[in-house]
C-alpha positions as CSV (number, residue, x, y, z in Angstrom):
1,X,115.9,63.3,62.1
2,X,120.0,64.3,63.1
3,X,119.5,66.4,59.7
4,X,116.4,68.3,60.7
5,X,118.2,68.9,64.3
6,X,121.3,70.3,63.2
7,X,119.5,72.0,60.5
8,X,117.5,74.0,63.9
9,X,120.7,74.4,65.6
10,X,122.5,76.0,63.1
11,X,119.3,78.5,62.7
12,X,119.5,79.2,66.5
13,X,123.4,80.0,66.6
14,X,123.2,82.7,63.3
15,X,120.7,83.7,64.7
16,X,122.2,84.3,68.7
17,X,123.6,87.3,70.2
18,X,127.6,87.6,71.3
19,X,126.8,87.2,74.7
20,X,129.3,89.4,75.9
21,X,126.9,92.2,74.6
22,X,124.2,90.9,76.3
23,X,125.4,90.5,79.7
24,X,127.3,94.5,79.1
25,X,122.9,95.3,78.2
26,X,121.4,93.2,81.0
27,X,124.5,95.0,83.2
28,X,123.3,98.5,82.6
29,X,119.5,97.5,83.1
30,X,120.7,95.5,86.8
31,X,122.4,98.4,88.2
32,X,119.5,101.0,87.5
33,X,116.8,99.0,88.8
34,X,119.1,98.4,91.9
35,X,119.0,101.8,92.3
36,X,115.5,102.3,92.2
37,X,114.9,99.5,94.6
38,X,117.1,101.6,97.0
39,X,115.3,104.7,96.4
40,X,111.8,103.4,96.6
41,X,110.6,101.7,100.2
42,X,108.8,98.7,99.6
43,X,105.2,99.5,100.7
44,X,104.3,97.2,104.4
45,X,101.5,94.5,104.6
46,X,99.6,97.4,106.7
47,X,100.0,100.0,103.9
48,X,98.8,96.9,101.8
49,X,95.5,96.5,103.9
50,X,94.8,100.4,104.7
51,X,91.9,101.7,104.2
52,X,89.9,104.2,105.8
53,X,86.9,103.0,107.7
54,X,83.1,104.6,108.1
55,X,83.9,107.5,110.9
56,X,87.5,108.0,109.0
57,X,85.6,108.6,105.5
58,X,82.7,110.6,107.1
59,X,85.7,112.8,108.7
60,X,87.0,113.7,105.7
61,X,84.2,114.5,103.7
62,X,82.8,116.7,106.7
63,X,86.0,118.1,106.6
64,X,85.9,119.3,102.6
65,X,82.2,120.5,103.3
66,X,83.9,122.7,105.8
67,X,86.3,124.2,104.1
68,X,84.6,125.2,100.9
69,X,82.7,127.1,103.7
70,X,85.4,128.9,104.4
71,X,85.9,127.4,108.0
72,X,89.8,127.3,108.6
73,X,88.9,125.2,112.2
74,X,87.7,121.2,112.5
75,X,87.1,119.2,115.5
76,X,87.0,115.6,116.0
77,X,85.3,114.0,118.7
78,X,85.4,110.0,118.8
79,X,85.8,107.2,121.4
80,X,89.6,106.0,121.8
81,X,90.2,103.4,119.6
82,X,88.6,104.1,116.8
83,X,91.3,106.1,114.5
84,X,91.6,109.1,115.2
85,X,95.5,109.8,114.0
86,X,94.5,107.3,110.9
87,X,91.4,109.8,110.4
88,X,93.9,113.0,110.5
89,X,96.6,111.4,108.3
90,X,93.8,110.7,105.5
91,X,93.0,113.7,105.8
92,X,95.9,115.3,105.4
93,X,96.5,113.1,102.2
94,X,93.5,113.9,100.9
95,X,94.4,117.6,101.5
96,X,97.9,117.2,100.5
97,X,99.2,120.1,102.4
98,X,102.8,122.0,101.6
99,X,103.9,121.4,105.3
100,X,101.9,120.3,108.5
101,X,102.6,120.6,112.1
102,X,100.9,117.5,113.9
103,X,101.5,118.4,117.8
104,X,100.9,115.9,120.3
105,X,101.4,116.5,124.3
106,X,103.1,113.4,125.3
107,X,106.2,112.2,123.3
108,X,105.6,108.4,123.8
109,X,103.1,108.9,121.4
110,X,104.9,110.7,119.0
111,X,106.8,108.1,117.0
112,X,103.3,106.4,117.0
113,X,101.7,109.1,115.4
114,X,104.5,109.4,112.7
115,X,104.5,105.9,111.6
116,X,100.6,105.7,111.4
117,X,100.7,108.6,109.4
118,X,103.4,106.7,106.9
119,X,101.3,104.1,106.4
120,X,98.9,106.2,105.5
121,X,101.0,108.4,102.9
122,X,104.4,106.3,102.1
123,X,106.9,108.2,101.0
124,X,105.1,111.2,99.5
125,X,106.3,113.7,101.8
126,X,109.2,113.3,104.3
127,X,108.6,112.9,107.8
128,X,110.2,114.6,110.8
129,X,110.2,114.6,114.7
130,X,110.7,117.9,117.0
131,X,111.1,117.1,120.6
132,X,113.6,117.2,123.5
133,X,116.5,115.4,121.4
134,X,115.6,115.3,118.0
135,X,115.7,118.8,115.8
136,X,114.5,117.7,112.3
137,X,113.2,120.9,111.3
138,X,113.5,120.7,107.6
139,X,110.6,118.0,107.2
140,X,107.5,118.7,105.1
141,X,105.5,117.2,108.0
142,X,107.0,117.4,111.2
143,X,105.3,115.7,114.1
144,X,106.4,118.0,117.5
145,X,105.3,118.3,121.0
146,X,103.6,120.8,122.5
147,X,106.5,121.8,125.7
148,X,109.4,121.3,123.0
149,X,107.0,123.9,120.6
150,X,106.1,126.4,123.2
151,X,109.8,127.6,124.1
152,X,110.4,131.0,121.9
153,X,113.5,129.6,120.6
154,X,111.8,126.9,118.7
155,X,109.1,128.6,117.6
156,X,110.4,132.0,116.5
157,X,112.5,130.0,113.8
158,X,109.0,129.4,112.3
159,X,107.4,132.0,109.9
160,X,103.7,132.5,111.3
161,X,102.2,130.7,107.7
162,X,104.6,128.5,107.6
163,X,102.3,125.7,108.2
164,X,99.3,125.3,106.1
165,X,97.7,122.1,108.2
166,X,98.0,121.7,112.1
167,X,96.6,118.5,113.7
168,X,97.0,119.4,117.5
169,X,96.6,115.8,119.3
170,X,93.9,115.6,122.4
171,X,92.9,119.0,121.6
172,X,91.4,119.6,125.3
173,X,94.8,119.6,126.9
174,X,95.7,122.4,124.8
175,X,93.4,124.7,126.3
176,X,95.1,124.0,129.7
177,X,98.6,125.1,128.0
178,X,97.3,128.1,126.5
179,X,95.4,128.9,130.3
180,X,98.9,128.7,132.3
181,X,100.5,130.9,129.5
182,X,97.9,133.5,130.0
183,X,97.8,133.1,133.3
184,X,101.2,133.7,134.2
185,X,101.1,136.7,131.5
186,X,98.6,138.1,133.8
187,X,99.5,137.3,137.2
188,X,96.3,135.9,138.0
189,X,93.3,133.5,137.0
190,X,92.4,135.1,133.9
191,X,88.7,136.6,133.8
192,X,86.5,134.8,130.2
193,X,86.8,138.5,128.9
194,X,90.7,138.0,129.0
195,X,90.9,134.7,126.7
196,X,90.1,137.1,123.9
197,X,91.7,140.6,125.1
198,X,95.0,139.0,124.7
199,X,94.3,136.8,121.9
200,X,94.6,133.1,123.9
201,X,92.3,130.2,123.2
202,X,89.0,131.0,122.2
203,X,86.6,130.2,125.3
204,X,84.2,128.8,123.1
205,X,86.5,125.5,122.8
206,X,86.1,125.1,126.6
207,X,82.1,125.9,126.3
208,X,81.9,123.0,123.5
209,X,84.2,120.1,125.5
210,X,82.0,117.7,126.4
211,X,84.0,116.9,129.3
212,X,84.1,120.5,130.8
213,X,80.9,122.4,129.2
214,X,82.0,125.8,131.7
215,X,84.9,127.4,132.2
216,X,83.8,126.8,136.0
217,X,85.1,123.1,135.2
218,X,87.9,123.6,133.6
219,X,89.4,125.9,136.6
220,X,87.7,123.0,138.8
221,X,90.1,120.6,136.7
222,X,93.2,122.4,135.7
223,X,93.7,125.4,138.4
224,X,95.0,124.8,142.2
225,X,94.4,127.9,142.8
226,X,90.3,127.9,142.1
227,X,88.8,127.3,145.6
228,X,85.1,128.2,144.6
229,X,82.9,125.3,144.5
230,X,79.2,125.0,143.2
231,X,76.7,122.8,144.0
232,X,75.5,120.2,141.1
233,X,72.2,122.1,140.2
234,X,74.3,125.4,139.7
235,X,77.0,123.5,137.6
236,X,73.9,122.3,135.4
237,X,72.7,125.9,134.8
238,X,76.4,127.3,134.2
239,X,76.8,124.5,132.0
240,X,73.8,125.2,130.0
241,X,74.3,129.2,130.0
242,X,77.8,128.6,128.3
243,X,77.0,126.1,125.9
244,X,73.3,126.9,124.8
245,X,73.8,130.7,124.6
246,X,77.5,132.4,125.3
247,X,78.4,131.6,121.6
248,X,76.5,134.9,121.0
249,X,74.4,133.5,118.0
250,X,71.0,134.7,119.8
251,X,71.0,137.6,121.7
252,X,67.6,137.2,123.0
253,X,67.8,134.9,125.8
254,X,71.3,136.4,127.0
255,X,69.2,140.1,126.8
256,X,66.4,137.7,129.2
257,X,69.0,136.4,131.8
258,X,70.9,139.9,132.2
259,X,67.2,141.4,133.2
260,X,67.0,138.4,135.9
261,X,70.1,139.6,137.3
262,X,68.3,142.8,138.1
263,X,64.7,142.2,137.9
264,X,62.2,139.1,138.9
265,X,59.0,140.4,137.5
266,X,57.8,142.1,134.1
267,X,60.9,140.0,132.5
268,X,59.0,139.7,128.5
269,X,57.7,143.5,128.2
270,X,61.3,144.3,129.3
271,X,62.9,142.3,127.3
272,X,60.6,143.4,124.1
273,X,61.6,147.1,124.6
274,X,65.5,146.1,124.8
275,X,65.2,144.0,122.1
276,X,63.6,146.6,119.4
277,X,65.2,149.6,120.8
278,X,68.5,148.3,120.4
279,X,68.6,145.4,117.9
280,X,65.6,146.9,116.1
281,X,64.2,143.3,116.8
282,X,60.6,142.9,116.4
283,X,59.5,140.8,119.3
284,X,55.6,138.7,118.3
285,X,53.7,136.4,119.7
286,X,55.5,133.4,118.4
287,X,58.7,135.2,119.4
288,X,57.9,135.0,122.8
289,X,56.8,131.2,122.9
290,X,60.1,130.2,121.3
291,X,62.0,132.3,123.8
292,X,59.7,130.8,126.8
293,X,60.5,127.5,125.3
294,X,63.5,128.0,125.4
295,X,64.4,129.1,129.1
296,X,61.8,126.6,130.2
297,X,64.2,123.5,128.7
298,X,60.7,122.3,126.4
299,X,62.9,122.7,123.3
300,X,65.2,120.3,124.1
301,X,65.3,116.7,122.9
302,X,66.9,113.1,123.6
303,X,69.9,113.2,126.4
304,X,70.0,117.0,126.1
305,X,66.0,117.0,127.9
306,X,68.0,114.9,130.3
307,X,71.1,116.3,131.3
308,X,69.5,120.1,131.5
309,X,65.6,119.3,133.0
310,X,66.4,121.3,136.0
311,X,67.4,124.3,134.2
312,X,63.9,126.2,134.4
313,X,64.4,130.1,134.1
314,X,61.1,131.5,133.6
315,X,57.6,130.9,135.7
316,X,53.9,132.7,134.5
317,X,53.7,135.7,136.1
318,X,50.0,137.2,135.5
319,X,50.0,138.3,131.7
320,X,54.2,138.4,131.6
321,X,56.9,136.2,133.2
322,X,59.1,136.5,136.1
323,X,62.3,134.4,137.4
324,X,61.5,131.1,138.1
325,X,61.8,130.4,142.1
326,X,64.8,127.8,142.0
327,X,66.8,130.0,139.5
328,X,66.4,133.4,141.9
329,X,67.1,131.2,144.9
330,X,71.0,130.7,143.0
331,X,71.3,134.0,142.1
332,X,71.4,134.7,146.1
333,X,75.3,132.6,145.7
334,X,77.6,135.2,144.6
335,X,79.8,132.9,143.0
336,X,77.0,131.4,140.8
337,X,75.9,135.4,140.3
338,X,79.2,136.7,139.4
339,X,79.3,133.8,137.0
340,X,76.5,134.0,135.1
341,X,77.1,137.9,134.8
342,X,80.4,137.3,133.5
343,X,79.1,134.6,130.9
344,X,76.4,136.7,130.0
345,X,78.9,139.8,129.4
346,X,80.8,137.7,127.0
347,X,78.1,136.3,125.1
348,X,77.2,139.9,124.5
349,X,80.2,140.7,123.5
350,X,80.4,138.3,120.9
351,X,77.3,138.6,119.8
352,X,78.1,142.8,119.1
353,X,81.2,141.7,117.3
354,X,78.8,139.9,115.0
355,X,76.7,142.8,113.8
């Protein structure tokens, strides 16, 4: 038994390593991990347990579909709480953008926005703040607020593309920026025409706010100034003017309202004439329903048939159509006149700029 031991030890000890070369080997090995371990942020619990949920995964995808469309504009709409920032900063990793530009209006949220967006991406880009105190310009994603962006000396250091992804935070306060810029470039409460003479915010962002709808409400919100006041059935058919048609995709019910503002009877045999003499739009049978439809609010579905079952333009008139009563009884208001005219106009507009 001692014989067989000794025999083992003496097998073990040829067989070693000097230990000094060892320890010199295991020194070399120590001292670059160490280094890496510096280098490399251990990931948190929450980066751990991150993972995007239904609305957040759904975002993303909608967002791909619209961009192999060749849309360069997304908007998110979603109840607070529910991961918004999270939705944007998977998106953005999913993207992988050279640099983004994520602009938020207040700065208590900034730092907030940051580190949701770190647990979202680690350390695969580096991460910046621009605000009142802090100037750290250089970052491949730099999270910045809207008053510390706007002043020309921050912004002219920026090349126009030098962002190829901007998040812009509660995206319906931006419109209000954008409004006093203009507004004070003008001297006065800019006309809808104006937004896009002097290349501001498009007014269709206002029209598709579900918590404006008009540009009457947002100058009812944001401007001091505004004094003119509808009543709530004139809001409703503002409202639904702006939203339904001054996007400019048909032309045929902003060609129908224009006649009301001049005419109250004959309103469809007009309205044919215009539409093939100057669109070279044939105008049948089953064209006319669908427009009748249309300005009669029988298209409309769910909360929409709700919200908008006042708004009745059109009455029979004989063998054509004339103004419905309620609708010619508002056009008497100025205000709601001048309105409509002016929402009309740009719909028009938009819609010329199409052809």
């Amino acid at each position: 038994m001692v014989h067989s031991v000794l025999e083992e030890f003496n097998t073990l000890w040829r067989q070693s390593n000097p230990i000094e070369e060892w320890i010199e080997q295991y020194s070399e090995i120590y001292q670059r991990q160490k280094l890496i371990a510096k280098q490399t942020k251990v990931p948190t619990l929450t980066q751990y347990r991150l993972r995007p949920n239904t609305m957040q995964v759904e975002f993303v995808h909608n967002l791909r579909r619209l961009q192999s469309r060749g849309e360069r504009k997304a908007l998110l709409i979603s109840a607070t709480g529910t991961g918004k920032t999270y939705a944007a900063a998977f998106a953005v990793q999913d993207k992988k953008p050279r640099r983004m530009l994520f602009l938020v209006h207040r700065e208590q949220i900034l730092k907030q926005a940051m580190e949701s967006f770190r647990n979202v991406l680690g350390d695969t880009k580096s991460l910046g703040l621009l605000s009142g105190n802090v100037k750290q310009m250089e970052s491949n994603y730099l999270f910045a607020t809207v008053q510390t962006m706007s002043k020309p000396e921050v912004y002219q250091k920026f090349n126009p593309s030098e962002f190829d992804f901007i998040v812009i935070d509660e995206t319906h306060r931006s419109g209000a920026e954008s409004y006093q810029n203009l507004k004070i470039k003008l001297g006065h409460i800019p006309k809808i025409s104006e937004f896009d003479e002097f290349g501001s915010i498009h007014i269709v962002r206002i029209f598709d706010n579900n918590s404006l709808g008009s540009y009457y409400k947002f100058l009812v919100k944001y401007e001091k100034e505004y004094t003119i006041r509808l009543n709530e059935k004139e809001e409703k058919f503002i409202e639904f003017i702006s939203k339904k048609f001054a996007i400019g995709k048909r032309v045929h019910e902003l060609e129908l309202i224009k006649r009301m503002l001049y005419y109250e009877h004959g309103l469809m045999r007009s309205l044919s004439n215009t539409l093939k003499s100057n669109y070279d739009i044939e105008v049948n049978q089953k064209t006319i329903t669908n427009i009748v439809n249309i300005m009669t609010n029988q298209f409309s579905s769910g909360t929409g048939k709700t919200t908008y079952q006042e708004c009745i333009f059109l009455e029979r008139d004989q063998d054509d159509y004339k103004t419905a009563k309620s609708f010619q009884e508002m056009l008497q208001n100025k205000d709601f006149y001048d309105m409509v005219c002016e929402i009309v106009e740009f719909g028009l507009r938009i819609h010329y700029t199409r052809l």
